[in-house]
VOVEX-508432 format. One record per residue (C-alpha): residue number from 1; residue in one letter; x, y, z. Coordinates in steps of 0.02 Angstrom, whole numbers, plus 32768, in hexadecimal, padded with zeros to 4 digits. Layout:
<atoms>
(atom NUM; 'a'; (X; Y; Z));
...
</atoms>
This chain:
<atoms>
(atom 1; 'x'; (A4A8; F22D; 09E6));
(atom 2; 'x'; (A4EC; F1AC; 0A4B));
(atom 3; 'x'; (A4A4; F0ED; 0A34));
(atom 4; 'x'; (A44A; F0A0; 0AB6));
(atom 5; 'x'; (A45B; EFE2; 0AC9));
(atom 6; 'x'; (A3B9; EF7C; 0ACE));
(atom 7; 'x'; (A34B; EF52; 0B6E));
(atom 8; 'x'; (A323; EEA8; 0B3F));
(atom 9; 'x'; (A3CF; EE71; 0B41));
(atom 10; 'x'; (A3FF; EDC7; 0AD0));
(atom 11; 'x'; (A379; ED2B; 0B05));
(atom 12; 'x'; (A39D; EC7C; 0B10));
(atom 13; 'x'; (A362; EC18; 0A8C));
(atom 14; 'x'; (A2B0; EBC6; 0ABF));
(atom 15; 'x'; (A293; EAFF; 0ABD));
(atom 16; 'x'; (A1E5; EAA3; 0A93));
(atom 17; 'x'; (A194; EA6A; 0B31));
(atom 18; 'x'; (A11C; E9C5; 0B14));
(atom 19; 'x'; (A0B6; E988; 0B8E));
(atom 20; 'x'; (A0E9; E8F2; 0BF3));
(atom 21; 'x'; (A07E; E84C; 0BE8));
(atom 22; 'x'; (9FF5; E819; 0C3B));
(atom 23; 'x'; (A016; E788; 0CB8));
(atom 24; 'x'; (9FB8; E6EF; 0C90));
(atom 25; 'x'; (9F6B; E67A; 0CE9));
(atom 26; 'x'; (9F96; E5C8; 0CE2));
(atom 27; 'x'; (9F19; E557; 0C87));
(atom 28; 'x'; (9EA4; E4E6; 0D12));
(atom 29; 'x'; (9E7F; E585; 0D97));
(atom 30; 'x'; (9EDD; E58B; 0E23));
(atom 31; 'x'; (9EFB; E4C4; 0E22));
(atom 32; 'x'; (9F6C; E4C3; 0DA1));
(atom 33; 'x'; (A00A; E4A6; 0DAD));
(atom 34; 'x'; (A095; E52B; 0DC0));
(atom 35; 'x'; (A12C; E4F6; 0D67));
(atom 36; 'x'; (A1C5; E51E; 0DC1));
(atom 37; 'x'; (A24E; E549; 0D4D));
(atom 38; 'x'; (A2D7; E4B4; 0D3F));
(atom 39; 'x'; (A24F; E44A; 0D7A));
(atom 40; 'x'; (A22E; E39B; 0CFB));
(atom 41; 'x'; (A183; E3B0; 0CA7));
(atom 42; 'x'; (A117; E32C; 0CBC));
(atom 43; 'x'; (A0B2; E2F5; 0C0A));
(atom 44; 'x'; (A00B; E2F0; 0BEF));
(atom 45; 'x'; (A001; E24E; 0BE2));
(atom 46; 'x'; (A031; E21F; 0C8D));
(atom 47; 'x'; (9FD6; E2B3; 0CD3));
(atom 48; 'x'; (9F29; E25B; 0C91));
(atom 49; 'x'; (9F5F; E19F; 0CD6));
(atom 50; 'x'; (9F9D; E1E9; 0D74));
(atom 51; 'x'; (9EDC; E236; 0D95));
(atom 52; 'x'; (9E7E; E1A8; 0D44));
(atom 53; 'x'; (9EED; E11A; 0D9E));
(atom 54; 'x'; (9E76; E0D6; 0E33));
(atom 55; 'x'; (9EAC; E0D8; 0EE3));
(atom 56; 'x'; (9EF6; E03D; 0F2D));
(atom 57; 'x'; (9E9A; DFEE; 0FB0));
(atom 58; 'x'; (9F07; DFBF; 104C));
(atom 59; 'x'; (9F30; DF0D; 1076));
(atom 60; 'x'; (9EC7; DF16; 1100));
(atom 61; 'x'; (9E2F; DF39; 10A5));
(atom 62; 'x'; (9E3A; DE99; 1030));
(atom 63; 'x'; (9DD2; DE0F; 105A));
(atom 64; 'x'; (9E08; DD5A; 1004));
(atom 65; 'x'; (9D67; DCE8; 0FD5));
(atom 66; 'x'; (9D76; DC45; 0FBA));
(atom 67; 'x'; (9D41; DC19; 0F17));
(atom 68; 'x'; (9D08; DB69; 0EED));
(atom 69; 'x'; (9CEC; DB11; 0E46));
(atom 70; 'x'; (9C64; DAA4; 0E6E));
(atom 71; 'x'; (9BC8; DAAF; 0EE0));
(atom 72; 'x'; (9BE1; DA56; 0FAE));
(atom 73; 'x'; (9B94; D99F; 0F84));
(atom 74; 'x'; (9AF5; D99B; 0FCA));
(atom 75; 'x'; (9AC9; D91E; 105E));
(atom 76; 'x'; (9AA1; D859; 1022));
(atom 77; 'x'; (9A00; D86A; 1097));
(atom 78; 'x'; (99C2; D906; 103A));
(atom 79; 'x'; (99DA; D8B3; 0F90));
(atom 80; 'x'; (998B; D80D; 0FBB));
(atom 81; 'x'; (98FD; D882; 1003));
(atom 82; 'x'; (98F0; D8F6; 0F67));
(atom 83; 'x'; (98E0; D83B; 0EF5));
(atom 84; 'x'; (9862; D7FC; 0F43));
(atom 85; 'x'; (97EE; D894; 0F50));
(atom 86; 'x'; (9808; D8A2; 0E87));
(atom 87; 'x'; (97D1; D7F5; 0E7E));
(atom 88; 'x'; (972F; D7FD; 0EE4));
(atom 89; 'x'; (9705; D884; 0E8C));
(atom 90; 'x'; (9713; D83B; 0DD7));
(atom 91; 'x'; (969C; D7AC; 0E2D));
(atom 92; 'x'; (9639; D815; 0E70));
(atom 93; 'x'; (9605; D86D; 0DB5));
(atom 94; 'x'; (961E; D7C4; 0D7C));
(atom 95; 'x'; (9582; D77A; 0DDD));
(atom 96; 'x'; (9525; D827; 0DBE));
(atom 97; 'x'; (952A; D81E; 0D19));
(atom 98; 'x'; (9501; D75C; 0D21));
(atom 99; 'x'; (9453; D78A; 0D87));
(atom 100; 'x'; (9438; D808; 0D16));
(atom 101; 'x'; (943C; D7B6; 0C7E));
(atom 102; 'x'; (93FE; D6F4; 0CB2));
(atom 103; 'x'; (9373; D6FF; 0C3A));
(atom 104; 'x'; (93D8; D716; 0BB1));
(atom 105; 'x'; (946A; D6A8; 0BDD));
(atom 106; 'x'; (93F0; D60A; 0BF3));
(atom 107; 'x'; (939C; D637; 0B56));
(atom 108; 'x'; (9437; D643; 0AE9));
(atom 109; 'x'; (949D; D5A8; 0B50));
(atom 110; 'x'; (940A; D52D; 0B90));
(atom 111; 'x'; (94A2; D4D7; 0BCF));
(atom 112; 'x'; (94BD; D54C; 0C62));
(atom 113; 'x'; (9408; D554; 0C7A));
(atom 114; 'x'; (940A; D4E1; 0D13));
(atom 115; 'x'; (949C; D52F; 0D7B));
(atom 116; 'x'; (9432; D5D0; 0D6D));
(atom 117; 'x'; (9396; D581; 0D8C));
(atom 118; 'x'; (93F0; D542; 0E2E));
(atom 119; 'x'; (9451; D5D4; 0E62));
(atom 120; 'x'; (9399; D63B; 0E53));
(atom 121; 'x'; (9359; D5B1; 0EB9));
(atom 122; 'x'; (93CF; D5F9; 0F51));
(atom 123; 'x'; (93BA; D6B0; 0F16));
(atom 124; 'x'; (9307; D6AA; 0F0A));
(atom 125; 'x'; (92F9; D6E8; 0E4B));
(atom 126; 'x'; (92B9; D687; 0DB7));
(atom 127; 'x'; (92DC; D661; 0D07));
(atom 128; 'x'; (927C; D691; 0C9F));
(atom 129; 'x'; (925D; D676; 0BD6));
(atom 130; 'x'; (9285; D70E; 0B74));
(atom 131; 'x'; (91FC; D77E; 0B32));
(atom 132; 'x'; (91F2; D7A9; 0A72));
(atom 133; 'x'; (914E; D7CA; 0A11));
(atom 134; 'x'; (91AB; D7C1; 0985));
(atom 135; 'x'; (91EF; D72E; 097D));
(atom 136; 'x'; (9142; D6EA; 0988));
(atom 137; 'x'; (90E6; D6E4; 08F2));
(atom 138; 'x'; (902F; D6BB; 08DB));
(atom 139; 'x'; (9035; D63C; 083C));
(atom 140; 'x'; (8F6D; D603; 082C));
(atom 141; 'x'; (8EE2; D63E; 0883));
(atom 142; 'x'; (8E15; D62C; 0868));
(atom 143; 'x'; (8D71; D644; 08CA));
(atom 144; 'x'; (8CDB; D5D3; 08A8));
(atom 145; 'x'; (8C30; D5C6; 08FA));
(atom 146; 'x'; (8C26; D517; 0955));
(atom 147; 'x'; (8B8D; D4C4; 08E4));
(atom 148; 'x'; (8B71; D438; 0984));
(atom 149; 'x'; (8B4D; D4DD; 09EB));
(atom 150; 'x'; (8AFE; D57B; 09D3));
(atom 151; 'x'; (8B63; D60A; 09F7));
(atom 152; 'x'; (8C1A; D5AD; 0A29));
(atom 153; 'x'; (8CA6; D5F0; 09A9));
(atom 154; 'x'; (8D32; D586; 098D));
(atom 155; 'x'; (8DCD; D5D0; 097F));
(atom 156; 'x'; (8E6E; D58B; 0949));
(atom 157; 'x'; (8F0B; D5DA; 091F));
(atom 158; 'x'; (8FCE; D588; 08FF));
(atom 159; 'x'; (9060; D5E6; 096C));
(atom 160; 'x'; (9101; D5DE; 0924));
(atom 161; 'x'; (91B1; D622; 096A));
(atom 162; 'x'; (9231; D656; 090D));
(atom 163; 'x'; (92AF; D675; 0983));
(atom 164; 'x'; (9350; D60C; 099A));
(atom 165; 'x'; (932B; D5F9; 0A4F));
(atom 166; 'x'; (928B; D5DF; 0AC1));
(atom 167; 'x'; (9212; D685; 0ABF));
(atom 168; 'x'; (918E; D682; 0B60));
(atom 169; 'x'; (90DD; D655; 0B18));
(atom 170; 'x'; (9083; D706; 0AFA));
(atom 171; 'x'; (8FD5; D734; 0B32));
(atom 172; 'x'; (8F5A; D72D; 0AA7));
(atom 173; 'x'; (8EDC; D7A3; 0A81));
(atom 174; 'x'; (8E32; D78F; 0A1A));
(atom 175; 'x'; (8D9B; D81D; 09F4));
(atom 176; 'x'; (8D1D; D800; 099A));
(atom 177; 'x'; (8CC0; D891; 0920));
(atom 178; 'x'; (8C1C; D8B7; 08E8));
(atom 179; 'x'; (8BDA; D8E2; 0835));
(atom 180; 'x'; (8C23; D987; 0837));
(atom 181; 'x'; (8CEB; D93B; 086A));
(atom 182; 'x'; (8CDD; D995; 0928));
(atom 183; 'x'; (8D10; D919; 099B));
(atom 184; 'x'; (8C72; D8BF; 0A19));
(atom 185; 'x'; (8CD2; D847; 0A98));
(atom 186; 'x'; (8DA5; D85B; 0AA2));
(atom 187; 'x'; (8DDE; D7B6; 0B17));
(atom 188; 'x'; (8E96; D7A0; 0B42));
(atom 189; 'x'; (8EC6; D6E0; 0B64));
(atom 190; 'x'; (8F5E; D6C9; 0BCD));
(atom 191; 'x'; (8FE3; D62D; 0B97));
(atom 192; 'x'; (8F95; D5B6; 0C25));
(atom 193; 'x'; (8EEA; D5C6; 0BC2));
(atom 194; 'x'; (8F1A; D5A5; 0B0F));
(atom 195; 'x'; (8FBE; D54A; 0B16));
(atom 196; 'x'; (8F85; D4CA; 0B7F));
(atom 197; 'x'; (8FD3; D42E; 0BFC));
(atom 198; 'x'; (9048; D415; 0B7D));
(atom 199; 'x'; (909D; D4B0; 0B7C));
(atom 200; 'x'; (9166; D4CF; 0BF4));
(atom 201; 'x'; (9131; D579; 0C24));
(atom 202; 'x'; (91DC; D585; 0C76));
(atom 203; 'x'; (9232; D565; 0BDE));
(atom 204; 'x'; (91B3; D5B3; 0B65));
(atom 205; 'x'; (919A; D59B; 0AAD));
(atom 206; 'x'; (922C; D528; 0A5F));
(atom 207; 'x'; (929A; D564; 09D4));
(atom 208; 'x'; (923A; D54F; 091D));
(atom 209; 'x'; (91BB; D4F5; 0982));
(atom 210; 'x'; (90FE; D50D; 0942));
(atom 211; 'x'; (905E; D51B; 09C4));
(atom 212; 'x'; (8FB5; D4F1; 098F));
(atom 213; 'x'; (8F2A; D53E; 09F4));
(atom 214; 'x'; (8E73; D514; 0A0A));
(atom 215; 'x'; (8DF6; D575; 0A67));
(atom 216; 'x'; (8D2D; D579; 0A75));
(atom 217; 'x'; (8CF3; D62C; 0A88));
(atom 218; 'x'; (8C44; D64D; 0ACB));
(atom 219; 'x'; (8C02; D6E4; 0A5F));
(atom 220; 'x'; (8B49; D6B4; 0A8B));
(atom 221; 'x'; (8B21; D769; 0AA0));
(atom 222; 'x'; (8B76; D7BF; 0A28));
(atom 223; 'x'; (8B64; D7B7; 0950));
(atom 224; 'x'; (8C28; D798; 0915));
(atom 225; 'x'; (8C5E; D7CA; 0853));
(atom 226; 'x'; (8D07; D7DF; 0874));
(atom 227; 'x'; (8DA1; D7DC; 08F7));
(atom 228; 'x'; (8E49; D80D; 0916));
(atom 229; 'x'; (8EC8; D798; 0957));
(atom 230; 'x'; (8F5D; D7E9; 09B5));
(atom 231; 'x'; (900F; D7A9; 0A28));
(atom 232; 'x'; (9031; D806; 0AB5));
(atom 233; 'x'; (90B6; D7FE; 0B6C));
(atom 234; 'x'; (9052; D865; 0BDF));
</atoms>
């Protein structure tokens, strides 16, 4: 029996077949840069000042200003003007304060008191004594029944101030009680009553000086066991 040669003949041998790589896009989208091969690389570090560098304005758009050290002096006129306002002002609080306080100024510096004693004469103000009850003290005081005349009390009572300056005289106030303390007649005396001719109103009570008084009280109609003395500025 004759041989037969083979169909399938003598095949090549077979190579592996891999698959070929995925193109890949270059990092930054389709900004980024394509690098040409043979083309210099630029570094990172350049790439970053290049985008952070600011743009340079043109030499047009610059505008020189004139700098200057000090302040323009200001005009003679304006300062002379500025002086004297400041100083008209600082009299001006100077005098109101002067008004305001006269009272106490003449009390404290009787020296001055005649320059304001004048200057209220063209103002039309006064000067007055200061008012403090309690530099006025009452040191003795008593109430007796007249014995030339039926019903007249006699009262009589010492002032004395305290103060280192002149005090205006006070108003002085008297009431009588009943048997049962509860007050029957209350009479207030004003300075021109009890101080009498002798007394400066103007300048009041004198410093450490001592004032007797002396009234006659008619208390015909009423039965007295008792009273209350009391100083008073209304």
């Amino acid at each position: 029996m004759a041989h037969r040669p083979s169909r399938c003949g003598t095949r090549p041998p077979l190579e592996p077949e891999y698959p070929e790589p995925a193109s890949v896009p270059p990092a930054g989208g389709d900004d980024a840069e394509t690098i040409t091969p043979g083309a210099p690389a630029r570094t990172a570090a350049s790439a970053v000042d290049t985008a952070k560098a600011p743009p340079q304005p043109d030499d047009e758009d610059v505008v020189p200003y004139g700098w200057q050290d000090e302040p323009p002096p200001r005009r003679r006129s304006v300062r002379w003007g500025l002086g004297i306002a400041s100083l008209l002002l600082v009299v001006l609080f100077a005098g109101q304060a002067v008004f305001q306080f006269r009272h106490v100024i003449a009390a404290n510096f009787p020296q001055w008191r005649p320059n304001l004693v004048d200057a209220c004469g063209v103002l039309g103000c006064a000067v007055e004594p200061l008012r403090s009850r309690d530099e006025i003290t009452i040191e003795s005081h008593d109430l007796q029944a007249d014995p030339a005349h039926q019903g007249l009390l006699i009262l009589q009572i010492t002032l004395r101030n305290r103060a280192r300056h002149a005090v205006a005289f006070p108003y002085l106030e008297l009431e009588i009680l009943d048997l049962g303390g509860q007050p029957q007649v209350r009479r207030a005396f004003a300075p021109m009553e009890y101080a009498g001719g002798a007394a400066d109103f103007t300048r009041g009570m004198p410093s450490g000086a001592e004032w007797n008084v002396k009234l006659f009280i008619d208390a015909s109609s009423v039965s007295a066991r008792g009273y209350n003395l009391d100083l008073f500025y209304p």
